[in-house]
N, C-alpha and C positions, 0 to 999 in steps of 0.2 A: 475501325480499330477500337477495343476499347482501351479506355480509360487506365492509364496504371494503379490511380488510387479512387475511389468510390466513395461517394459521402451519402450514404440513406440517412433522410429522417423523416421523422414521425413519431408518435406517440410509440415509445420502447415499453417494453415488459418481458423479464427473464428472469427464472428463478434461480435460484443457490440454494436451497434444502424444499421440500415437502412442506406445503404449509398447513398451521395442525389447525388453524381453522381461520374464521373469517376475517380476523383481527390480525392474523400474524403476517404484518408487513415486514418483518425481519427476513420472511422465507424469498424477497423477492424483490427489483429493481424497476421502478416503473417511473419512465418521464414524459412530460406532459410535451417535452419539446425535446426530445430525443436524438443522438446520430450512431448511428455505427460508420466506423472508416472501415472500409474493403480494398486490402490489397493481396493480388495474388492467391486469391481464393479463400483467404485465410481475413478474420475479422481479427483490425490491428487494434482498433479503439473502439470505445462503447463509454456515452456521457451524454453531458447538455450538447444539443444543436451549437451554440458561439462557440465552445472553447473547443470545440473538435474542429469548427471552420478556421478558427485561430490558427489552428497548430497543422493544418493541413489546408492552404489556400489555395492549392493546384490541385484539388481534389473536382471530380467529377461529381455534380450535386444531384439527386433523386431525391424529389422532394416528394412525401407518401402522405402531407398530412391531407385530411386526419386521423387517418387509419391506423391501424395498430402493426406493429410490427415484432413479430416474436420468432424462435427457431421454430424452423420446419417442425412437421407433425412426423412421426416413428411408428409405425404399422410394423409389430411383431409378430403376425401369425394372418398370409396371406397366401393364395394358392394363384401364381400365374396360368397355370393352361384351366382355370374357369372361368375363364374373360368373359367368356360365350355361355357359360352355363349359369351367372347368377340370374336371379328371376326365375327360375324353374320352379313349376309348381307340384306340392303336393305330398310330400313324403317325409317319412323320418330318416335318420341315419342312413342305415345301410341299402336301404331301399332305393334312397333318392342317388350313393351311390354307383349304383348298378344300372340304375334308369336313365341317368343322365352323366355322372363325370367321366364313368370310367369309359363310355363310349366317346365322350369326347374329347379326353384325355391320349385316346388311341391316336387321334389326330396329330400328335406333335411328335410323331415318328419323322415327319415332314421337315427338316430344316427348314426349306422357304419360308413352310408356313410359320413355324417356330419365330424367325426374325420378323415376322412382318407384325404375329401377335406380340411380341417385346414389345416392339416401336406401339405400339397401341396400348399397351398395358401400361408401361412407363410413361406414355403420356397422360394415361386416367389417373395414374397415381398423384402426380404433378399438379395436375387440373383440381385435384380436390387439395392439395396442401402440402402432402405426404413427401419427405425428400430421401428416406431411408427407408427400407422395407425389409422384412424377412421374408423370404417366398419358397414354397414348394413348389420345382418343377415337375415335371412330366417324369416318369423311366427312363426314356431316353436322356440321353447325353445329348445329343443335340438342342432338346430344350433346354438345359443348362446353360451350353454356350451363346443360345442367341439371347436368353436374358444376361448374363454377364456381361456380354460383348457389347450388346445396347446400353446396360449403364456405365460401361468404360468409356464410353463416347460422349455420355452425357456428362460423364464422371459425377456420379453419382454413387457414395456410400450406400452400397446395399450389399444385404446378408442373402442366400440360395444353397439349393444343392436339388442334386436328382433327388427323384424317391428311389429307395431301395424295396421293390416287391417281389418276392415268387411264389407266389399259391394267392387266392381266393379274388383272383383280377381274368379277366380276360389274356386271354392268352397274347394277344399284341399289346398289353400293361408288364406283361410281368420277365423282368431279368431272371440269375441266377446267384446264389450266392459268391460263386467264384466273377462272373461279369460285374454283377454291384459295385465291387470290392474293387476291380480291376478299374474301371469307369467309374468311380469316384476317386481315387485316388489321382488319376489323371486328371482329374476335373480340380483337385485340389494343388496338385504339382501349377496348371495352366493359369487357375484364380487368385486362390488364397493368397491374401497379404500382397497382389499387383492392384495399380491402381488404390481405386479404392473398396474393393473388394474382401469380403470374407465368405468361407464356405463353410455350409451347416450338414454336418453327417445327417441322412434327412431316413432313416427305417418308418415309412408311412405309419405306421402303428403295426401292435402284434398282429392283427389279424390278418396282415398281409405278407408276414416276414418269417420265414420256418425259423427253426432254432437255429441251424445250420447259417442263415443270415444272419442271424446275430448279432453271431460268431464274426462273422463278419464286420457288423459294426461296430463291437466291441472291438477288436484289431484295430481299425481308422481311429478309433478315438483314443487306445492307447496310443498309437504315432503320430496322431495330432492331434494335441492334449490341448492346442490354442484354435480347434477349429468347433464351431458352435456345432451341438446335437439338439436336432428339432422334431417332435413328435407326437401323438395326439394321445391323448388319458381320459378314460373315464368320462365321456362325452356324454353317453347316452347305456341305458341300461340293458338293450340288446347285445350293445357291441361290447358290454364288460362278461353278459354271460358266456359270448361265443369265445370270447379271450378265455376266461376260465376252463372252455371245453377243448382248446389248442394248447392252454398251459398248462395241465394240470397239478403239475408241482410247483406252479406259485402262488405265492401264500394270498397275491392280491395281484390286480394291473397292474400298479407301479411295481411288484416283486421282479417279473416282464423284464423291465430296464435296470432293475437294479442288480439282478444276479447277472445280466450282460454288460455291468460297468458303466454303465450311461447316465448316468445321475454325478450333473458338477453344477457349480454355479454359469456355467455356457449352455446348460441343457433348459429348454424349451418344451414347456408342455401345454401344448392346445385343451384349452377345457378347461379339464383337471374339477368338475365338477358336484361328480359323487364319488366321492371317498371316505376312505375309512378312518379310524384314528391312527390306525400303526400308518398309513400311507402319508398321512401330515404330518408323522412323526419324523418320518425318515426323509420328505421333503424339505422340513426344518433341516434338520442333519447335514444333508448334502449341499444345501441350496441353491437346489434347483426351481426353475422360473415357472410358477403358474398362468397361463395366459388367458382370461379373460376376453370371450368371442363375443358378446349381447348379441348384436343382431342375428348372428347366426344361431346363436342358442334358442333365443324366438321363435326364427324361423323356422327353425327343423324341432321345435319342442320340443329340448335336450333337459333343460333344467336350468337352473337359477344358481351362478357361480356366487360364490360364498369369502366377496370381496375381507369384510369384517375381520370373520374369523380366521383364513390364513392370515392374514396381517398381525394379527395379536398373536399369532405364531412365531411373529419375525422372517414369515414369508416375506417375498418381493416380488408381489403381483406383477405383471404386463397386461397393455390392451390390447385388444387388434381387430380388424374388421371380418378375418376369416372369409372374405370373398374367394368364390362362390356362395358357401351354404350363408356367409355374410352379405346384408341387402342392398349397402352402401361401402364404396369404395370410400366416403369422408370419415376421420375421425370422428367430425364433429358430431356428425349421425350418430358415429358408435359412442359417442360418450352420452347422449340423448338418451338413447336404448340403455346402456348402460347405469343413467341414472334412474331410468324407471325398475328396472332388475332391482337394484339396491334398494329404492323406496319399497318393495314390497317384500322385503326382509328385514322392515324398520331401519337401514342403513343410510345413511348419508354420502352425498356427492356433491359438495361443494363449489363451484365454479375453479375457485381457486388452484384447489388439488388439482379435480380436471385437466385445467391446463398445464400443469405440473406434471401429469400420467403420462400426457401422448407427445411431452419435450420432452424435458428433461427426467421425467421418472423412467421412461421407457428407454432413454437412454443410460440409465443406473440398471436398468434390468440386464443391458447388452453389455454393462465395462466399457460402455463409449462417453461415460460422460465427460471425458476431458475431449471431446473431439467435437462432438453433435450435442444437439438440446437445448443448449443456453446460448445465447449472446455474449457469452463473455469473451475477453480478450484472448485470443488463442484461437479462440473454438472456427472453425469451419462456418465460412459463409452460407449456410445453408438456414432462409428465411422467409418466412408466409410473412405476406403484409393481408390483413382483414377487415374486412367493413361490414361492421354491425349494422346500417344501413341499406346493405346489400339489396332488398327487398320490398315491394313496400311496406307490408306486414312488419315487416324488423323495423324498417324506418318509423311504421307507426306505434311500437311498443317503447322505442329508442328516445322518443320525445319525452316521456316520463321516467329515464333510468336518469339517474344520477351520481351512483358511483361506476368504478371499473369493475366490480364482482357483478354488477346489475346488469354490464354491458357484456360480461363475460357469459354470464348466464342467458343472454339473449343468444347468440354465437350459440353455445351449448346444443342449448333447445330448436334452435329457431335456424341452424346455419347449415348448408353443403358447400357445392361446389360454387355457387354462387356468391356465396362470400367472402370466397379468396380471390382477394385483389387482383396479384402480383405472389411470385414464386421465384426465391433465387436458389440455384445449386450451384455451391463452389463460388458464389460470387456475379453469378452469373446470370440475367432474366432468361425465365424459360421461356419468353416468350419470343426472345432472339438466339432459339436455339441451335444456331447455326454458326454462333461465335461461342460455344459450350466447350469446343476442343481448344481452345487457344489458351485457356487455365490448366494448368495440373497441380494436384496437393500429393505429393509424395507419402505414399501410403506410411 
């Protein structure tokens, strides 16, 4: 049985704003002898280790020290049916795919298979930190429901939706505009807002969506104005000219989504890399989400996202790993990769922010920050415990850090999956995830 009330401690750290640089202790909560109380999936207290055993004596003790304990890590732009395809070598964009996802993307036609990759996928996410994820599935609808279904059980806060494609896919990839439309909607009636679930109108990008789809997706997002639109921009320079030669009356790629309605503060844009100035313009305007892929921008030689300048836009960047054409399922990889992007655009990635990005900033990009991100009282049990030590390498760099931006920046640099501890969702260790259903948090 567990425990009704929960007492984790260890060294706590959770933010309350963005911090603007290395001194701003204001942006953030950090104790050297820390507890969060957990009851009922929901984080009731958050303080000194004494006065929380004080006030809660019948508490269940999880002692973490001396590791660090902060909210789950937030993956906003990840692709479930490439479980199998990341590490594929050798191509750009559209090449890589046509060589490798879309054929194996075909595979999740398969329910069985579909549920067996969830349970696999959601456990690599888990394994590296990740307690929230935004993900495209497959065309089918089947793939939709065995990821949904698998984080209902976990009860796991996670964002999905099928892709919507009719043209330039393999013919076992591609719906129709009327099936899209039909098969989302139903997928949105079944998910959205049970549990803890949300549905993301997901049109893969233009170059796989006729007009006619749209159309379509504009409709879903007019009637569900509270359901997330997620989709990919401007990645790479092939896939903007072929857009320009399917759209021809748009004035640019983001015109694409804007003249079909799809541009809100819920809409999600993979990349978002090379763009113009009228397109930052009217991303300010709408604010909509740029999302920041590094490793996969690496990987497939897309280009160098341009953290800096939308920000001084009033942009609200998001990170994500973009697995497949992303190298690592960890965060911390991608803020690694991420910091190297930036240094060679004279930019800065400070530890601090960093861990700010992939909590609680990525949940400011979602409207979940009263839910996910922080440790604060209220928020959802959902928490990586980490050891800078993990390694020996870490251990041996760890012996001469001295503050917590020094130990943060080890983690950064230096951390995967191996240096996540311990993972709770809901309250609950993933590593006893067979008492994962006996919590529910009422969406």
């Amino acid at each position: 049985m567990i425990s009704p009330k929960t007492l984790l401690r260890g060294r706590t750290l959770s933010f309350s704003a963005e911090p603007t640089g290395p001194e701003d202790s204001a942006a953030y909560d950090y104790r050297e002898d820390g507890a969060l109380l957990i009851e009922n999936g929901l984080i009731t207290a958050a303080g000194e280790f004494d006065t929380l055993r004080a006030d809660a004596p019948d508490a269940k003790v999880v002692d973490h020290r001396p590791h660090l304990l902060m909210a789950g890590f937030i993956d906003t732009h990840i692709h479930f049916p490439q479980t199998q395809v990341i590490a594929s070598w050798g191509a750009q964009l559209l090449d890589w795919l046509n060589t490798y996802t879309f054929p194996e993307e075909s595979r999740y036609a398969d329910p069985a298979l579909a549920e067996a990759m969830a349970t696999r996928f959601l456990d690599q996410l888990t394994a590296h930190g990740t307690t929230t994820a935004v993900a495209y599935c497959s065309v089918h609808a089947a793939s939709a429901e065995a990821y949904f279904a698998e984080a209902a059980r976990r009860n796991m806060r996670m964002i999905g939706g099928k892709v919507m494609m009719d043209r330039n896919a393999p013919e076992a990839l591609r719906d129709t505009p009327q099936s899209s439309y039909d098969d989302t909607k139903a997928l949105i009636a079944r998910w959205h807002g049970k549990s803890r679930a949300h549905y993301a109108i997901t049109p893969r990008f233009a170059i796989t969506s006729t007009p006619a789809q749209m159309e379509m997706a504009q409709a879903l997002v007019a009637e569900n104005p509270d359901c997330y639109v997620q989709t990919h921009l401007s990645e790479n320079d092939a896939e903007i000219a072929l857009t320009a030669e399917l759209y021809p009356d748009a004035r640019d790629y983001l015109d694409v989504y804007e003249t079909y309605g799809l541009l809100h503060d819920k809409a999600l844009l993979g990349h978002s890399i090379h763009l113009s100035p009228r397109e930052i313009d009217r991303l300010a305007e709408t604010d909509a989400r740029p999302v920041f892929c590094p490793t996969s921008n690496l990987f497939l030689g897309s280009g160098l996202f341009d953290d800096a300048g939308l920000r001084a836009r009033g942009l609200t960047n998001a990170i994500a790993t973009d697995v497949g054409g992303g190298t690592s399922y960890s965060m911390l990889q991608t803020l690694a990769e991420g910091y190297k992007i930036l240094q060679l655009q004279g930019q800065k990635l400070h530890p601090l922010r960093a861990f700010h990005w992939i909590t609680r900033g990525n949940a400011v990009a979602l409207g979940l920050q009263d839910r996910i991100g922080t440790l604060a009282p209220g928020s959802e049990a959902d928490i990586v415990v980490l050891n800078a030590r993990a390694t020996e390498a870490m251990a041996l760099r760890m012996e001469r850090a001295q503050t917590l931006s020094e130990e943060l920046f080890v983690l950064q640099m230096m951390g995967d999956d191996r240096a996540i501890d311990s993972v709770y969702v809901a309250g609950v260790d993933t590593r006893d995830q067979a008492s994962a259903t006996e919590i529910a948090i009422s969406a």
